[in-house]
One Martini backbone bead per residue (centre of mass of N, CA, C, O) as a GRO file, in nm:
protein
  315
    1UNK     BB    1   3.943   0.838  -3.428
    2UNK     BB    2   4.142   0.691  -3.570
    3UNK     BB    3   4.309   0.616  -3.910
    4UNK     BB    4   4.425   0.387  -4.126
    5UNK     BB    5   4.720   0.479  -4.340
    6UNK     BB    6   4.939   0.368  -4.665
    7UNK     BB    7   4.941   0.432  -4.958
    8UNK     BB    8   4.783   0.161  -5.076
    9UNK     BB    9   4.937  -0.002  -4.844
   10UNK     BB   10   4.986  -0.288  -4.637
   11UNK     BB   11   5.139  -0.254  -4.355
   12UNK     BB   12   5.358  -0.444  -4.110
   13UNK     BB   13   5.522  -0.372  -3.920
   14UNK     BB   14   5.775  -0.528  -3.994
   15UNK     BB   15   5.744  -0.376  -4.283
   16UNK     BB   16   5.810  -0.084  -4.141
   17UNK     BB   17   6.096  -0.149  -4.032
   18UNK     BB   18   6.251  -0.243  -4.274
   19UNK     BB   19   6.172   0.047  -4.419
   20UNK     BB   20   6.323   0.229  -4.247
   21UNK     BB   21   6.605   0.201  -4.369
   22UNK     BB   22   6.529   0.374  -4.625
   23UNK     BB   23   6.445   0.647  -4.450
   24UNK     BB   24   6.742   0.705  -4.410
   25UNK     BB   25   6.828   0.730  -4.753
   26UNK     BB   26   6.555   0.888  -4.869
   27UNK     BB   27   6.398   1.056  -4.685
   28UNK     BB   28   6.108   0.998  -4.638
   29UNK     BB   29   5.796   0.960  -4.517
   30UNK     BB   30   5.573   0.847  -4.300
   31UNK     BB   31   5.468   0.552  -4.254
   32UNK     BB   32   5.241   0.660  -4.128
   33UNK     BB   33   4.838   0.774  -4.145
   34UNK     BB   34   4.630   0.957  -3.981
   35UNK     BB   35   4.302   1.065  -3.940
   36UNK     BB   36   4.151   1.345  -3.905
   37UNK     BB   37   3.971   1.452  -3.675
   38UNK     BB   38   3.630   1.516  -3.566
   39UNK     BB   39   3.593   1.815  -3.390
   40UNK     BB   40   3.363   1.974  -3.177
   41UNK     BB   41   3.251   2.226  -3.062
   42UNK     BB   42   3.110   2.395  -2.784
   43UNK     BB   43   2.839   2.491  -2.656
   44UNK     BB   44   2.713   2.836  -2.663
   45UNK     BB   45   2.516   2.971  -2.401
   46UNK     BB   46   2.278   3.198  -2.285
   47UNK     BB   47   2.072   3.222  -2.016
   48UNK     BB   48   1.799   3.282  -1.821
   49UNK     BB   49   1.848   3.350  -1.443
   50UNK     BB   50   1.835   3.270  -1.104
   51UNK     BB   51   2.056   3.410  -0.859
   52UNK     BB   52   2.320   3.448  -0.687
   53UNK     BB   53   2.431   3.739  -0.496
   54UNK     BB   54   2.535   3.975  -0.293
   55UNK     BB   55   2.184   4.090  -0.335
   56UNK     BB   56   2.107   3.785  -0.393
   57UNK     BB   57   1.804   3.700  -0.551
   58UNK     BB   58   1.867   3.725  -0.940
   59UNK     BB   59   1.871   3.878  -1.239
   60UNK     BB   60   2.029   3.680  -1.502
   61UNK     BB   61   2.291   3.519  -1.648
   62UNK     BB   62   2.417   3.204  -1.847
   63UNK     BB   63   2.724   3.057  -1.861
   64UNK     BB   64   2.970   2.809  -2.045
   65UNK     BB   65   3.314   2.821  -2.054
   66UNK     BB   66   3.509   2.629  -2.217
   67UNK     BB   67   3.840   2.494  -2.094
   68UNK     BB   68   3.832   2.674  -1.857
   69UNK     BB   69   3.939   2.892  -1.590
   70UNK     BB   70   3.913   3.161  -1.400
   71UNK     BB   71   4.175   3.254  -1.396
   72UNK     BB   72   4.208   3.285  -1.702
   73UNK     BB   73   3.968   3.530  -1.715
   74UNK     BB   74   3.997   3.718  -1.536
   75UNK     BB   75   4.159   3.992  -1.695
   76UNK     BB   76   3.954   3.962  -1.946
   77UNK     BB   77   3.707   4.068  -1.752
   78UNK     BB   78   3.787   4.355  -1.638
   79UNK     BB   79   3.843   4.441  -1.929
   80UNK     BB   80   3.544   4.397  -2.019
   81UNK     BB   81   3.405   4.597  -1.766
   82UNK     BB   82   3.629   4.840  -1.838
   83UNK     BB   83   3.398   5.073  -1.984
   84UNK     BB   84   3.419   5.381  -1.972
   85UNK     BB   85   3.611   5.375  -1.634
   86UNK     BB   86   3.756   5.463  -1.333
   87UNK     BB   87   3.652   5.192  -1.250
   88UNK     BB   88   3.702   4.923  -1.051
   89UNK     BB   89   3.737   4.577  -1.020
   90UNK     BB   90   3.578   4.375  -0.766
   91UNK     BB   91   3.684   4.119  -0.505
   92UNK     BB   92   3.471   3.831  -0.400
   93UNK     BB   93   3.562   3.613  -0.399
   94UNK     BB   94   3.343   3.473  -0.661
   95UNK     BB   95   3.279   3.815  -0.734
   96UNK     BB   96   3.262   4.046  -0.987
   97UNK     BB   97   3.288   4.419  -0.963
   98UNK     BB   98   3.136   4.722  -1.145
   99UNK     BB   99   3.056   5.093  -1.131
  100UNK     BB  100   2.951   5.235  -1.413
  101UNK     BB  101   2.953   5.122  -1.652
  102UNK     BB  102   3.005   5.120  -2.071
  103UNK     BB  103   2.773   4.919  -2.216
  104UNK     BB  104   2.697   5.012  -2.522
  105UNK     BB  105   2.543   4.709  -2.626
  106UNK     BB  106   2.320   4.762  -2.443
  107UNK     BB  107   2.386   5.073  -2.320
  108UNK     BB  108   2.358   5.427  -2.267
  109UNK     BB  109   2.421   5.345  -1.950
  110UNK     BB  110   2.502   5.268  -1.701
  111UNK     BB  111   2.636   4.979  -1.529
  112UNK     BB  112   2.596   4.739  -1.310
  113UNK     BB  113   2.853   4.452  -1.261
  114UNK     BB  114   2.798   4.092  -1.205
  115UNK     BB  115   3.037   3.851  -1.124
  116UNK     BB  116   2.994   3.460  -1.143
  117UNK     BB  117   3.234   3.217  -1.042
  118UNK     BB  118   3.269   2.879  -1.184
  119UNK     BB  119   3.433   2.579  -1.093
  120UNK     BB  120   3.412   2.307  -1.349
  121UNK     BB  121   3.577   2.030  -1.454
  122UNK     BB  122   3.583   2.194  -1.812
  123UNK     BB  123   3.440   2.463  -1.677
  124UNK     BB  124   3.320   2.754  -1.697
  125UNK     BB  125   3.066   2.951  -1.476
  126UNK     BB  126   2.863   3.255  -1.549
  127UNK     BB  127   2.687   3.502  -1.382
  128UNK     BB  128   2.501   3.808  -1.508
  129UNK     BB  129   2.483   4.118  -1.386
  130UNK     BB  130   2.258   4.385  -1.455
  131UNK     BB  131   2.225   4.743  -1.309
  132UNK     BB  132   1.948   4.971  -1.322
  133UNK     BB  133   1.826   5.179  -1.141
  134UNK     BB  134   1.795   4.934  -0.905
  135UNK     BB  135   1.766   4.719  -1.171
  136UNK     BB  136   1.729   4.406  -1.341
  137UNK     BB  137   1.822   4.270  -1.601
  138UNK     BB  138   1.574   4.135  -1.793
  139UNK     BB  139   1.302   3.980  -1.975
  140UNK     BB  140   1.055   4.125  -1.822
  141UNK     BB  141   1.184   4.435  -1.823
  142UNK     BB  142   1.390   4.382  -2.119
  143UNK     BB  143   1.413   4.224  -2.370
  144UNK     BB  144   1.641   4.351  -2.539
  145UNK     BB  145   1.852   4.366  -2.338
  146UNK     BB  146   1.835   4.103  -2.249
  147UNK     BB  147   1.944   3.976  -2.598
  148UNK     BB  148   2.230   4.203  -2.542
  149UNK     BB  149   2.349   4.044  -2.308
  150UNK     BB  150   2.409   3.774  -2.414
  151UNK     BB  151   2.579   3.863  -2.632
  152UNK     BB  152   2.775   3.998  -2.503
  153UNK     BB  153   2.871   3.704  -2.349
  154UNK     BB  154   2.889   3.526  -2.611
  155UNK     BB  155   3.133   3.690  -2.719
  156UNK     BB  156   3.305   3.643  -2.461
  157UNK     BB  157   3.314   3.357  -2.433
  158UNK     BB  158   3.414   3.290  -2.763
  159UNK     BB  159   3.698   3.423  -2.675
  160UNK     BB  160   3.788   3.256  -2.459
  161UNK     BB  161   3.776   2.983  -2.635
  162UNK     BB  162   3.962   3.047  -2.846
  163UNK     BB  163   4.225   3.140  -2.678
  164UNK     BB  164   4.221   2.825  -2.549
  165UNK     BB  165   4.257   2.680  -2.822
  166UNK     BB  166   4.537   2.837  -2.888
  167UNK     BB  167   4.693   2.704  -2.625
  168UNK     BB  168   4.603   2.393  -2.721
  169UNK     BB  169   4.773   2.444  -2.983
  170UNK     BB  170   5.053   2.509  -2.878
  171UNK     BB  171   5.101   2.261  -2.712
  172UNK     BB  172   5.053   2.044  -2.914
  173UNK     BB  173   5.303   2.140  -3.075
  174UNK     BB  174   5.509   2.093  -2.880
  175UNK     BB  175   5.468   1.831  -2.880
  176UNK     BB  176   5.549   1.734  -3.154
  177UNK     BB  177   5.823   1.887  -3.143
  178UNK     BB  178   5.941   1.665  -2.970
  179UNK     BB  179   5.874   1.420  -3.120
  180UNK     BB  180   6.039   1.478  -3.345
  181UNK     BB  181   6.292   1.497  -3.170
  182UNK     BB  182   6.290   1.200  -3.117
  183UNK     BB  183   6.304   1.081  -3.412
  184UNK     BB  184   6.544   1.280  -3.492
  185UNK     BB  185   6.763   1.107  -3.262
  186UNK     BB  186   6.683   0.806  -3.389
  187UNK     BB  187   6.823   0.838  -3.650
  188UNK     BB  188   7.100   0.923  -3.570
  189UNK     BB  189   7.150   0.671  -3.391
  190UNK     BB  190   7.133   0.486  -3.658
  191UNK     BB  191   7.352   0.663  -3.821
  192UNK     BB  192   7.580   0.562  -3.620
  193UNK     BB  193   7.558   0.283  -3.609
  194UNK     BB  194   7.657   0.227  -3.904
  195UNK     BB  195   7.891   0.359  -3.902
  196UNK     BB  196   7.991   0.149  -3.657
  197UNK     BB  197   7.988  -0.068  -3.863
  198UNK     BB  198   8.185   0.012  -4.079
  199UNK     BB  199   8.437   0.031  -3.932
  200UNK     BB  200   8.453  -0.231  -3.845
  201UNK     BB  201   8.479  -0.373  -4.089
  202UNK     BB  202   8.724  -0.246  -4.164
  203UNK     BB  203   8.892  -0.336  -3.943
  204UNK     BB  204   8.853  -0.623  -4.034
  205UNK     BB  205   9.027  -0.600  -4.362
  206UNK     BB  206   9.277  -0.524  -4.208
  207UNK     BB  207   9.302  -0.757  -4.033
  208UNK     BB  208   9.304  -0.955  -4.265
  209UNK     BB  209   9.542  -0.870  -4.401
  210UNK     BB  210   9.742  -0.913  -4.183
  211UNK     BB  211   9.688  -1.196  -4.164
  212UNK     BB  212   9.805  -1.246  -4.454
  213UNK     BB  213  10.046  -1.142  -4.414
  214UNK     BB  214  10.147  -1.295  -4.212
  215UNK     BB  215  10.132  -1.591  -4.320
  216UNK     BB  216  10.366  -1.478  -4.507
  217UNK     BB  217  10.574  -1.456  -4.292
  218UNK     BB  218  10.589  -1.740  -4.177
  219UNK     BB  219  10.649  -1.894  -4.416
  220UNK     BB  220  10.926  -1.734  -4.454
  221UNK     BB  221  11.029  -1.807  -4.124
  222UNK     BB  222  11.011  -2.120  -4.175
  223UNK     BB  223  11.220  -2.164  -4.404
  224UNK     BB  224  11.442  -2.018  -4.247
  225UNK     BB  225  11.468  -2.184  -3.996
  226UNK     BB  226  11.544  -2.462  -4.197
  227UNK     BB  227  11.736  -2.383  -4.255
  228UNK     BB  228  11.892  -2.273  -3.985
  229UNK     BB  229  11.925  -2.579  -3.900
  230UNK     BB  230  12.092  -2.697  -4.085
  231UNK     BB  231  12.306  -2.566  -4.078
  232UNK     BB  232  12.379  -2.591  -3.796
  233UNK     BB  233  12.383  -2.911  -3.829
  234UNK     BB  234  12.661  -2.885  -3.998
  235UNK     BB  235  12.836  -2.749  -3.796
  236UNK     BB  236  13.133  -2.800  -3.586
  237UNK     BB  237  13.264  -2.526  -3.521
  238UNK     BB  238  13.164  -2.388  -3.185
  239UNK     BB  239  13.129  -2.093  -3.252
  240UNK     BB  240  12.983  -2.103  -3.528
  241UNK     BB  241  12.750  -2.268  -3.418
  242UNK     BB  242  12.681  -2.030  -3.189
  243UNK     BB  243  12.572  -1.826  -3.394
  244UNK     BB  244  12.382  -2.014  -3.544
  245UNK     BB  245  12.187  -2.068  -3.312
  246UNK     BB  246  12.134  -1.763  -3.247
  247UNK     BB  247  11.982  -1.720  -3.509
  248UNK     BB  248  11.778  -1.938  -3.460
  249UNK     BB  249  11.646  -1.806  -3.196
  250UNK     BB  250  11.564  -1.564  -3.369
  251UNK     BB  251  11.377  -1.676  -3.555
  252UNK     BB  252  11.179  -1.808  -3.355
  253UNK     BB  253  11.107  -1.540  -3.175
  254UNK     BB  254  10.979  -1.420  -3.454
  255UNK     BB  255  10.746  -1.627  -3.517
  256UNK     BB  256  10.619  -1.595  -3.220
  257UNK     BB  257  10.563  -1.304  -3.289
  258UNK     BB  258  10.369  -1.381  -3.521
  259UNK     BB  259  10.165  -1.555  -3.388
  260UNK     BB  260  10.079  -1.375  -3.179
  261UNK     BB  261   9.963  -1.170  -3.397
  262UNK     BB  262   9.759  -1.348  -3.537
  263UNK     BB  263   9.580  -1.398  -3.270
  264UNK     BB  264   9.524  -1.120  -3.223
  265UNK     BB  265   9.373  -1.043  -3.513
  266UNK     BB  266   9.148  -1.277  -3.457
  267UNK     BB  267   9.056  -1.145  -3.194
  268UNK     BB  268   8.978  -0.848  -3.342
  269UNK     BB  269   8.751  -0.987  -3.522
  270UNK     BB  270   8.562  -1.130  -3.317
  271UNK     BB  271   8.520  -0.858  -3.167
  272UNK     BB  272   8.413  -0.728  -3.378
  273UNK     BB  273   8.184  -0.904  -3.468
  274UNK     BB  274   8.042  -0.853  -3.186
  275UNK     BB  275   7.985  -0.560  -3.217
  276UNK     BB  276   7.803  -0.575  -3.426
  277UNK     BB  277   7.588  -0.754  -3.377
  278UNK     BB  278   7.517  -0.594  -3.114
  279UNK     BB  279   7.454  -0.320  -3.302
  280UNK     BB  280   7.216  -0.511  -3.442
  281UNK     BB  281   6.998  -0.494  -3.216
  282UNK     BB  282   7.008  -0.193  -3.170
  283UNK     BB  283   6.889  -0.123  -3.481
  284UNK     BB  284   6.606  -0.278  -3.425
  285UNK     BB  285   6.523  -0.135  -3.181
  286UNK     BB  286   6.526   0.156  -3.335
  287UNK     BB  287   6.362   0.082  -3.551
  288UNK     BB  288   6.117   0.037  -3.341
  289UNK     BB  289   6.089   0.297  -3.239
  290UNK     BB  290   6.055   0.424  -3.445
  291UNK     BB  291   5.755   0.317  -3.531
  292UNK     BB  292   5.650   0.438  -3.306
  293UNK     BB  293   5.691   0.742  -3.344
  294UNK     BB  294   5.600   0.797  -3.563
  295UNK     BB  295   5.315   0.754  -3.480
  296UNK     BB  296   5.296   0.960  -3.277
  297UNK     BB  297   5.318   1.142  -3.449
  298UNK     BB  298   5.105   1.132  -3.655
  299UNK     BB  299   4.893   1.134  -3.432
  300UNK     BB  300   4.934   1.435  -3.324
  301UNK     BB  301   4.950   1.601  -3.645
  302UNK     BB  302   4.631   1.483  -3.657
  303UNK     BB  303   4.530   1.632  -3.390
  304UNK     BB  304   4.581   1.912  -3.462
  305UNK     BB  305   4.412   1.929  -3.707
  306UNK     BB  306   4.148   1.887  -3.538
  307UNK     BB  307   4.178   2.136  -3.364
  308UNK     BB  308   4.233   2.388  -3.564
  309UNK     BB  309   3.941   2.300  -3.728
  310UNK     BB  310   3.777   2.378  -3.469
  311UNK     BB  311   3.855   2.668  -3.403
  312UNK     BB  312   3.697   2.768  -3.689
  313UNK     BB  313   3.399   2.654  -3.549
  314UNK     BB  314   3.382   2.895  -3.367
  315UNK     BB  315   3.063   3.085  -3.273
   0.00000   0.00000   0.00000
């Protein structure tokens, strides 16, 4: 039903996850592109046949109305046989009746009409009765009238058909923009994680800085320390000596803690850099989501356009 194309160019999979990357900056069309199918009307006839009805077994016509349920053109048909009277349309099981109704399009005098509704797989089947004057009108009493009657149901059968194309055209719109709203989901999830892989990196390149700015005090505080064991190794008199040694002290504690902090930074750099990774995975799977979902689109956008063009070919 659907052919693929790709503007000139043929992508593989792989090829479209790729360039998916792009669409998200420089924000492309569609990655595919699937041919609209050509889905054809439903034909209606309506034919003269001898029926079921609640008066026995009558000349009628009968209709098959595509796509639709008998609830739902019911409505639609007691308005339709409701024409310049001030009789209501009763029901009986599955036959509708209404007597002296005027359907001038048939008739310019009164008509009883039962209409019998039969759900089957994927249309229902309607069968015509119009009575006038103790006859029912068929193609033997009245040829005429018999196929202004026809008309009459084909006219009806054609608009419930419509109708319900229409039903069908809103709800695949919805299917759409559903879809549509999950690629669009599915875009930001991506822009969002690319944005958390930039912080990652700055946090990365400051804690960098840091790094490096820390073995600049260490080996400052390196220095300090060696002087300062030499001194203290130098004082003979023992109170000026234990002042020196606990500068001493206090240089190694501070050194120790450049040290730790030096390995701290080194852990979140580790650690940044595990969750970049972590999250080019997720960027990978959601580029392959995208180029699923994008198909998905594509592939619903033309079966709409497919459903639409059938909608104008009802006659």
């Amino acid at each position: 039903m659907f052919a693929f194309g790709a503007t000139g160019q043929n992508f593989s999979k792989t090829d479209s996850i790729k360039n998916a990357s792009l669409q998200l900056t420089n924000n492309t069309g569609p990655l595919v592109e699937f041919a609209i199918p050509t889905i054809s009307p439903k034909l209606i006839l309506v034919e003269a046949v001898q029926g079921t009805m609640s008066k026995g077994l009558k000349a009628g016509f009968q209709v098959e109305i595509p796509e639709v349920t008998p609830d739902q053109i019911e409505k639609n048909l007691e308005n339709d046989l409701r024409h310049k009277t001030k009789s209501k349309v009763t029901k009986n099981n599955n036959e509708y009746s209404i007597p002296g109704t005027l359907l001038s399009t048939i008739s310019d005098k009164p008509l009883d009409v039962y209409v019998v509704l039969t759900k089957l797989d994927s249309s229902t089947r309607a069968v015509y009765f119009f009575e006038q004057d103790s006859t029912f009108i068929s193609e033997e009493v009245d040829a005429n009238k018999a196929n202004l009657s026809k008309e009459y149901i084909r006219t009806f059968a054609i608009n419930q058909y419509k109708e319900q194309t229409q039903r069908r055209i809103k709800s695949e719109s919805e299917k759409l923009e559903t879809l549509e709203k999950e690629l669009k989901k599915l875009m930001s999830q991506n822009e969002s994680m690319h944005s958390d892989i930039k912080s990652l990196e700055s946090n990365i390149n400051n804690a960098s800085m840091d790094v490096k700015a820390n073995e600049g005090a260490q080996e400052i505080k390196t220095k300090e320390i060696y002087r300062q064991k030499e001194l203290a190794a130098s004082i003979k008199e023992k109170e000026t000596k234990k002042t020196a040694e606990k500068v001493l002290k206090d240089l190694n504690k501070d050194n120790k803690r450049l040290r730790d902090e030096h390995e701290s930074l080194n852990q979140k750099i580790v650690k940044y850099r595990a969750e970049i990774e972590s999250i080019k995975v997720n960027v990978r799977t959601n580029l392959q989501d995208q180029y699923l979902k994008n198909q998905d689109v594509s592939k619903q956008r033309s079966y709409l356009r497919g459903v639409e063009a059938m909608a104008g070919k009802i006659h």
